[in-house]
Structures are given as C-alpha cells and as structure tokens.
C-alpha positions in Angstrom: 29.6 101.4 78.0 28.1 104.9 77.5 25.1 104.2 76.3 24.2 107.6 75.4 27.2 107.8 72.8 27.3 103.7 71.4 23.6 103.0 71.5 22.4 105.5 69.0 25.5 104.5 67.1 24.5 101.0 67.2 21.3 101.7 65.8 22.6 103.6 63.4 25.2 101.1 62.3 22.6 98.4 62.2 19.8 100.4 60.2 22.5 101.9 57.7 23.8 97.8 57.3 20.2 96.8 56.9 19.3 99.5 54.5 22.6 98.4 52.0 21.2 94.9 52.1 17.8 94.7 51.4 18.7 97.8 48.3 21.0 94.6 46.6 17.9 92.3 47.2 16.1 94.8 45.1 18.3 94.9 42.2 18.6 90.5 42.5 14.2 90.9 42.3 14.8 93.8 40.0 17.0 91.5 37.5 14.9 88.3 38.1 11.3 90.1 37.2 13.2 91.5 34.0 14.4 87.8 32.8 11.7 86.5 34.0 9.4 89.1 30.9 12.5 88.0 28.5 11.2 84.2 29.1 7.8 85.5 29.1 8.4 87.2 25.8 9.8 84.0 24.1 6.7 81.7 25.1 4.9 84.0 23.5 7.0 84.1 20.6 6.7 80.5 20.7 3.3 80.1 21.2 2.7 82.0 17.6 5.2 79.7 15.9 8.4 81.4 15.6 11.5 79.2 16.0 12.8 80.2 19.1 17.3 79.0 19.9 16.5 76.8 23.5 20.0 78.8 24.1 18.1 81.8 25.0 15.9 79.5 27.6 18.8 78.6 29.0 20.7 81.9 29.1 17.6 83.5 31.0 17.1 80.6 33.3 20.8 80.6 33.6 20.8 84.5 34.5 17.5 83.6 36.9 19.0 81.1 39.1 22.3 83.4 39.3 20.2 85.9 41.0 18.5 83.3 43.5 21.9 82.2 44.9 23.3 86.0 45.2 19.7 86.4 47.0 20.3 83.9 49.6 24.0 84.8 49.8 23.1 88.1 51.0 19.8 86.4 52.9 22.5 84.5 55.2 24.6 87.5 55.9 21.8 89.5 56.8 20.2 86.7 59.4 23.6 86.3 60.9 23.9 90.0 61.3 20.2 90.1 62.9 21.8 87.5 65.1 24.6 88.7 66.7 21.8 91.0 69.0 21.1 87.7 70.6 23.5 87.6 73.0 26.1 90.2 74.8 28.5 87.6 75.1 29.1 84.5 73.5 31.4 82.4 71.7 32.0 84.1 68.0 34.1 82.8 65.3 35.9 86.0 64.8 36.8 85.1 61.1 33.2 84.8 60.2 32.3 88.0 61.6 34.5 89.8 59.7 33.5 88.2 56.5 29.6 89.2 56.8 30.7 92.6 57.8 32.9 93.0 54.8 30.0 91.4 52.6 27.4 93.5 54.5 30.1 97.0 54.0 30.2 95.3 50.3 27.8 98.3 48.6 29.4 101.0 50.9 33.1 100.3 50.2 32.4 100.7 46.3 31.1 103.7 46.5 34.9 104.8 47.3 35.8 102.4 44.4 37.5 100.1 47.0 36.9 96.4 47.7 37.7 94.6 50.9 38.8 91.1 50.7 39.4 88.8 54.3 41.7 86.0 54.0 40.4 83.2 56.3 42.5 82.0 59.1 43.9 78.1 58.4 42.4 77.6 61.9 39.1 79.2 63.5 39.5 82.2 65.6 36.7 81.9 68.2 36.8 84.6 71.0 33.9 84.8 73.9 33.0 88.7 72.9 29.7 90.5 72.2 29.3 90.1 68.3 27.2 92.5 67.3 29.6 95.3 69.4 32.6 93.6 67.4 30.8 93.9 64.1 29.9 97.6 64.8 33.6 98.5 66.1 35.0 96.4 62.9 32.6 97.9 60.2 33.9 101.8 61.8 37.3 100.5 60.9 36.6 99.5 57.7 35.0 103.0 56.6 38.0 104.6 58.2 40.3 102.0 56.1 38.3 102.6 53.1 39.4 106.7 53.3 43.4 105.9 53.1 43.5 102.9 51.0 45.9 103.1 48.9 46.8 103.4 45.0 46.3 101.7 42.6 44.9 98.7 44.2 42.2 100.4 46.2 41.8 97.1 48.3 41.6 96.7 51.9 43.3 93.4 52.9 41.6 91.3 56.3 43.1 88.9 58.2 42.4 88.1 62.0 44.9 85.3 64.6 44.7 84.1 67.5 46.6 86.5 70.1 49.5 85.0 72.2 47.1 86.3 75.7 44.0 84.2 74.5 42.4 86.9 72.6 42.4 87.6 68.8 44.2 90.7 66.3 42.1 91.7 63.5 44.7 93.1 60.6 43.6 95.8 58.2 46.5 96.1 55.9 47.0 97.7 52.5 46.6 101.1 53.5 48.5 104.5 52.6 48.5 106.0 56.0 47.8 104.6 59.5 46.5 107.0 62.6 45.4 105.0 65.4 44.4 108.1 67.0 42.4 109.3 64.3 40.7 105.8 63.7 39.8 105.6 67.8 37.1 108.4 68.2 34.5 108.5 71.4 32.2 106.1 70.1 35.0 104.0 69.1 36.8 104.2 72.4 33.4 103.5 73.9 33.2 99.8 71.9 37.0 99.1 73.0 35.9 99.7 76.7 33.2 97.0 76.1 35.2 94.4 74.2 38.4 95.0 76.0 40.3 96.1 72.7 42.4 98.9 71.4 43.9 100.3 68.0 47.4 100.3 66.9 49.6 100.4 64.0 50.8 97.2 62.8 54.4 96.6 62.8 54.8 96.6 58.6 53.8 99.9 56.6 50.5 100.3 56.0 48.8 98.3 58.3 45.9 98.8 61.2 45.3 96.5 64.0 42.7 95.8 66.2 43.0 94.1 69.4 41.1 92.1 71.3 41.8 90.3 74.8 38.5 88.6 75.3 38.0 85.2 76.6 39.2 82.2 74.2 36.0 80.5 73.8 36.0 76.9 75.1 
C-alpha cells in the first residue's frame, strides 16, 4: 500500500468518523441535562406543594433512560471502530463491520436525506482481512452510494455472502446509476491492493459490488 496516498486518508476517515460520533453523544448529554432541569423543575414544584401528574416523572425518566441506551449504542460502535487499528490482519465478521460503519456513516448519510440499512447475513461472514482498511474502503463506498441513490426511497440497501473462492461480496444495491470506474479512485485502488478486492457492477440494475478474496477465517 502507498502510504503516502491511504495513510493521510485513513486518518482522515477515522478523525471525520470520530468527529460524527462524539457530536451525537452531545445532543444524547444535550437532551439528558434538559430532562434532567424538567425533573428538577417538578421537585421543586413539588417541594412548594403543587400537585404534580407522577406521568410527567415518568415521561422524563422515560425520555432520560432513552438517551442512556442510544449513548452506549453509539459508545459500542465507536470502541469497535477504535478497535479494528489493533491488528492488520485478523479474523473479522464482515457483517458486523459493515453495520458500525453504516451506524458510524449514520449522521453523514442524512445530510443527503438518505439512510443506509444492512440486512444481516442468515450465517456470519468472517474473512481474515485488515478491518479498519475494510471499514475505510466500505465507508468511501457508501458516500459514493449515497450521491446516486435513487428516488424516492433515498435508501442504500447492504448485504454481504460468503464468495464461492473463500472470500466475501459486499452488495450496495438500490442505486440509480452504477460506475465502478468512477467509485475506484487512487486511494480507493490503493485499499483494494491491500485487501485483495475490486469494484464491479452487480449483475441486477442498480447495484454496486465489492469484492473481497481474503482468507476464510478459521
């Protein structure tokens, strides 16, 4: 791998992914700190005797707790993402990569009012890859996806099998116009060298495929 073309890429990639997540952790603090003065307010409303409906207790604590889970929803995707530095190469269940990069991508997708959904393979996909590399390579994809989605739906569709060689396809599918060429640019091509992958259409309309021939993972 060129270095001097993927690694400032990588960085990128991985400060722009971190940057997305911790701004939703903001707005889950944001929303918890202003429920949080509502509950506030009513124990002091309480306090001076006005009748207070234990409805609105539990609406706020309700709306509280909602906030904690989407916190460590978005916690776990984020240490998993820190994680796949670890290790150049290493067993990966490719299914589960693609879902915290699509989760990760969540913030960035919408602001091109689309929405990527990955439909989990009936059995794991695990490939011996470099996971960080695939998750770069995949989230390029997506933003290239996310630029000829097409109407109305505005929804990119995921899916990712095992490959008949031993390695693994990654289907992007619900698009209006497909242009491997376009998709595959230097630091692109770069990331295929290094995962032994390429970029194709898919054989039905409207699809992109990614392939990898990696090592099944034992």
């Amino acid at each position: 791998m060129n270095w001097d073309v993927a690694g400032p890429a990588g960085l990128r990639f991985f400060g722009g992914m971190t940057a997305l997540t911790t701004h939703e952790l903001n707005n889950c603090l944001g929303i918890i700190n202003e429920n949080a003065g509502l509950l506030e307010d009513l124990v002091l409303m309480a306090g001076q005797g006005a009748a207070v409906d234990p409805e609105r207790w539990l609406l706020l604590s309700e709306r509280i707790s909602g906030q904690v889970r989407r916190a460590d929803g978005i916690i776990r995707c984020l240490n998993s993402f820190a994680h796949s530095v670890d290790s150049d190469r290493t067993g990966a269940d490719i299914g589960a990569l693609l879902e915290v990069t699509v989760s990760l991508s969540g913030r960035l997708l919408a602001g091109d009012r689309v929405r990527a959904v990955v439909e989990r393979p009936e059995e794991r996909v695990v490939l011996t890859t470099a996971p960080f590399h695939f998750m770069h390579l995949f989230g390029r994809c997506l933003v290239f996806a996310a630029r000829h989605v097409a109407e109305p739906e505005r929804e990119i569709r995921v899916a990712c099998a095992a490959a008949a060689d031993g390695g693994a396809t990654v289907t992007l599918g619900g698009l209006d116009r497909v242009d491997a060429a376009e998709c595959a640019g230097e630091i692109e091509q770069e990331l295929l060298a290094a995962l032994k992958g390429r970029i194709r259409r898919g054989d039905l309309p409207g699809e992109l495929l990614l392939e990898l021939s990696g090592d099944p993972a034992p």
